[in-house]
C-alpha positions as CSV (number, residue, x, y, z in Angstrom):
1,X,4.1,4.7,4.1
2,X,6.4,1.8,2.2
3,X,6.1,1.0,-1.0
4,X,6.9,-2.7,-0.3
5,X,8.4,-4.9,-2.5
6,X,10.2,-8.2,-3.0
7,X,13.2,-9.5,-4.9
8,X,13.3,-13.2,-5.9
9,X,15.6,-15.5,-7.6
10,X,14.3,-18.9,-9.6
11,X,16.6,-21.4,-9.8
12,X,15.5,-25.2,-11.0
13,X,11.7,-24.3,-10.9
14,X,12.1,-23.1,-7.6
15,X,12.1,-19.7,-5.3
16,X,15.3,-20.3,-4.2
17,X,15.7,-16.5,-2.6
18,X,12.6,-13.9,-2.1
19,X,13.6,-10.5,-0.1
20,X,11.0,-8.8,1.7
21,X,11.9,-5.0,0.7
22,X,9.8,-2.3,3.1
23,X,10.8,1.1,1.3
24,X,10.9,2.6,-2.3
25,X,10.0,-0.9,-4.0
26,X,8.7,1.0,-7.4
27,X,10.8,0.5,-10.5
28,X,12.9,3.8,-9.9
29,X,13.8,2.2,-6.1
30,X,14.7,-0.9,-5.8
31,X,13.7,-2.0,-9.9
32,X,16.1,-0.1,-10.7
33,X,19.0,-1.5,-8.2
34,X,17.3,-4.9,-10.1
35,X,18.0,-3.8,-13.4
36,X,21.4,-2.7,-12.4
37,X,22.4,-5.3,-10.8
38,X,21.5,-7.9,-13.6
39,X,23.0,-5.6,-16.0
40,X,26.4,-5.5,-15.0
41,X,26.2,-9.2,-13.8
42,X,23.7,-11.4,-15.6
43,X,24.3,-10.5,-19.1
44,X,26.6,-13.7,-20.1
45,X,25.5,-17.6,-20.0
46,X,28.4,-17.7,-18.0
47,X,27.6,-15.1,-15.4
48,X,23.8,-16.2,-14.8
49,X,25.5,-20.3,-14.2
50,X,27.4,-19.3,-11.9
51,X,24.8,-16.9,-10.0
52,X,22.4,-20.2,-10.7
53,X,25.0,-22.4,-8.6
54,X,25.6,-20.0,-6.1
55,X,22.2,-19.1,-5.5
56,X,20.8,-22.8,-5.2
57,X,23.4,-22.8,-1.8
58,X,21.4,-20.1,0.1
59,X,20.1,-21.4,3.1
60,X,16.8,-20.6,4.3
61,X,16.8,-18.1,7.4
62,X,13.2,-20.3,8.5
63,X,15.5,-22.8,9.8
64,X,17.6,-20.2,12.1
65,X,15.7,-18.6,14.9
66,X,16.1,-14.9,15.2
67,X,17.4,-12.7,17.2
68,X,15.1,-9.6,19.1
69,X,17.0,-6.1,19.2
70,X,16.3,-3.9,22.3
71,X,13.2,-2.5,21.3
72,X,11.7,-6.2,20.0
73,X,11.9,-6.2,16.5
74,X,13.2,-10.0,15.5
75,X,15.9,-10.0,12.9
76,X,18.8,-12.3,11.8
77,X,20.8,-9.3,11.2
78,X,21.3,-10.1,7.4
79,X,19.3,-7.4,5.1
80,X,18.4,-4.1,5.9
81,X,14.7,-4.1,4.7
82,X,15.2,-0.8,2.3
83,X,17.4,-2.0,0.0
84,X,16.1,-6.2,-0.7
85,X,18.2,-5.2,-4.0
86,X,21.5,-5.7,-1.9
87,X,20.6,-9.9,-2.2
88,X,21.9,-10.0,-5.0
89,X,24.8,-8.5,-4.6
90,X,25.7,-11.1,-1.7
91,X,24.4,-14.2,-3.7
92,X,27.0,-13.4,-6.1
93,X,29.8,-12.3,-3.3
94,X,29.5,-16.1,-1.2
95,X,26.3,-17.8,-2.1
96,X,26.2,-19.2,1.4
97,X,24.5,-17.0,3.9
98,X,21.1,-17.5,5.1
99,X,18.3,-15.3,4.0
100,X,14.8,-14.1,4.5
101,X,12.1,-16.2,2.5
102,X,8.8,-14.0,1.7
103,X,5.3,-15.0,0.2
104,X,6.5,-12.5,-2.6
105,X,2.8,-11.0,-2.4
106,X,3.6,-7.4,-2.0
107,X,2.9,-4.1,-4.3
108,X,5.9,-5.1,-6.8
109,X,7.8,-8.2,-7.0
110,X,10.5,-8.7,-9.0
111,X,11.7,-11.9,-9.9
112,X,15.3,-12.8,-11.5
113,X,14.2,-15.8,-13.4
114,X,17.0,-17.7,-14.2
115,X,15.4,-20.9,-15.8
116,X,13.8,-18.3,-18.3
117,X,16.6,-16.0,-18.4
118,X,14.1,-13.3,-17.9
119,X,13.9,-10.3,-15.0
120,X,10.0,-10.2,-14.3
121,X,7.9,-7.6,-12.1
122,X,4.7,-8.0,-10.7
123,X,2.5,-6.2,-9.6
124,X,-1.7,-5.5,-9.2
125,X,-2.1,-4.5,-12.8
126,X,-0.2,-7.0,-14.5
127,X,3.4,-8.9,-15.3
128,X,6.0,-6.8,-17.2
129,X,9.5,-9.3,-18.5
130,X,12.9,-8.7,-20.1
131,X,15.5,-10.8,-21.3
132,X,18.3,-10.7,-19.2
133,X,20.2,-9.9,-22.8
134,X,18.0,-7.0,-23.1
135,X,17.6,-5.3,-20.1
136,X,15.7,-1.8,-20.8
137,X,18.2,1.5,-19.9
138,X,15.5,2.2,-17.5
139,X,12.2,-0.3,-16.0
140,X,8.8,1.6,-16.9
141,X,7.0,3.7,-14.3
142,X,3.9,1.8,-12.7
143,X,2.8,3.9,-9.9
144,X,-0.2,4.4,-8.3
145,X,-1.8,7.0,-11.0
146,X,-0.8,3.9,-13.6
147,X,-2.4,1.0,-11.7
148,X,-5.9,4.0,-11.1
149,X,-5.9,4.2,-15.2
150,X,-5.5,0.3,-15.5
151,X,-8.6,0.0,-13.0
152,X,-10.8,2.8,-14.6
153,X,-9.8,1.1,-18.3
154,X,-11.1,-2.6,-17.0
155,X,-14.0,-0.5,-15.2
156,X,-14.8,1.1,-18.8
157,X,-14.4,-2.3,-20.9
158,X,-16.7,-4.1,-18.7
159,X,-19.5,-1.0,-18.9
160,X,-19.0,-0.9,-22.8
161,X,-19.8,-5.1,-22.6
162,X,-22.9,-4.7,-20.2
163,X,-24.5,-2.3,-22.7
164,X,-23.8,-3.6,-26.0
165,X,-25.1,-7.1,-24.8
């Protein structure tokens, strides 16, 4: 099974890019491709401006029908689904090319805010940010033991309320 994720890009209050991603979304998968990727290219005013204007020029893929492969499966060709990471890497290369828009609701979504200057994930258990001028070396580990503990903690504070009221 996929740990499915997404990677979006905010530009003038907007989603103007989210990548549905089907494999190895956690934050050592495609997080860490994230964190890479705005380290070595997002760390100047200068860098994330002209990301900003080239993003903003991405075209939707909604507005260009798809084509079906031989055994079905509808695709405009642009993304392999394992690596959603790779956007950003081709927003900054041409800015142009259509892509996949997705409802972003998936186990881990990470956002490159740049509005807020900020790369966000989110997930079940709550919203993790960093400045993109501090970017971590590495993006914390929230797997599935983490988001259990965060579940039996909110189970544990809401027994400890019903009995002391």
């Amino acid at each position: 099974m996929g740990t499915h994720s997404t990677v979006s890009v905010v530009v003038g209050g907007k989603y103007v890019v989210r990548q549905y991603g089907h494999w190895d979304g956690h934050t050592s998968g495609v997080g860490e491709g994230v964190r890479q990727f705005c380290a070595a290219n997002l760390s100047t005013i200068a860098a994330r401006t002209s990301f900003a204007i080239k993003a903003s020029k991405v075209v939707s893929l909604a507005d260009i029908p798809e084509e079906t492969d031989d055994d079905g499966f509808a695709s405009h060709g642009i993304y392999e689904p394992e690596h959603p990471e790779w956007v950003l890497d081709h927003i900054a290369d041409s800015g142009k090319e259509p892509l996949l828009f997705h409802n972003g609701d998936e186990e881990y979504n990470y956002t490159v805010d740049l509005d807020r200057e900020l790369l966000i994930l989110q997930t079940d258990i709550g919203n993790l940010e960093w400045s993109l001028d501090a970017l971590p070396a590495k993006l914390p580990d929230v797997t599935e033991t983490s988001r259990q503990a965060a579940a039996l903690c909110a189970i544990l504070v809401i027994r400890k309320q019903e009995v002391t009221t």
